[in-house]
N, C-alpha and C positions, 0 to 999 in steps of 0.2 A: 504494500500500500504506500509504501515511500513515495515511488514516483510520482504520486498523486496530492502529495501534502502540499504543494508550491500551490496547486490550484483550487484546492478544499483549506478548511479549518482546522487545525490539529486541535487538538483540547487533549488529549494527553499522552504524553511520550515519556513512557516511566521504560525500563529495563526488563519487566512484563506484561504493559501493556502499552497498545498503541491506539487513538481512537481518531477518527476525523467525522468531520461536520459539512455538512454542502454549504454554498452560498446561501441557499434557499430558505427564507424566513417561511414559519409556516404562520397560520392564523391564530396559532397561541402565543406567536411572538418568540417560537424558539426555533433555534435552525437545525432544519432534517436532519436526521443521523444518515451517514456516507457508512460505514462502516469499524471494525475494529480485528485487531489480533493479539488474542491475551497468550500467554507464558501460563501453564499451568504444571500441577507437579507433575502429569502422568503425559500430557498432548499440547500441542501446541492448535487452538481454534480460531478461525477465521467466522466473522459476522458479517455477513454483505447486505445490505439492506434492499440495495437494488432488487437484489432477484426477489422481494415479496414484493415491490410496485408493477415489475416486466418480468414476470415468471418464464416467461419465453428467452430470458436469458441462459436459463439454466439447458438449455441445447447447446452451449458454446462450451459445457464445462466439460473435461474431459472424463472418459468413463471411471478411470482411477478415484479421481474426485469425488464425481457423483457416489459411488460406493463409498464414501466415507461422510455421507450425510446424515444427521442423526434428525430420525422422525423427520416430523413439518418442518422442522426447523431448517435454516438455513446454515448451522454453525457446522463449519468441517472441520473435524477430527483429522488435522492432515497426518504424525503417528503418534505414535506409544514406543517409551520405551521401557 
């Protein structure tokens, strides 16, 4: 998600977590969640937001990926160690 802080909002860039923001104010006065990638003990997860607005994103994700999707959710377990 690095490549994309120059153009979105970071709001926080700690050592396990990273999270960004869009431009986009919404009507509560606060701006969209872009996504995030937290540092956990066991995996490292990815939160995209996008793909719950354009769910037709998730045909660009590769099958590997896909297979590491947990439920509805959008968070991937990319591994374990």
């Amino acid at each position: 998600m690095a490549p994309y802080a120059a153009k979105l909002d970071v709001t926080v860039d700690h050592a396990s977590e990273f999270y960004i923001d869009t431009k986009h104010i919404q009507k509560n006065k606060k701006p969209l969640f872009f996504g995030a990638v937290q540092i956990k003990k066991c995996y490292v997860s990815y939160h995209l937001m996008p793909l719950y607005i354009k769910p037709e994103l998730l045909v660009t994700l590769s099958r590997e990926l896909k297979s590491r999707m947990q439920g509805k959710s959008v968070t991937v377990r990319i591994f374990s160690w």
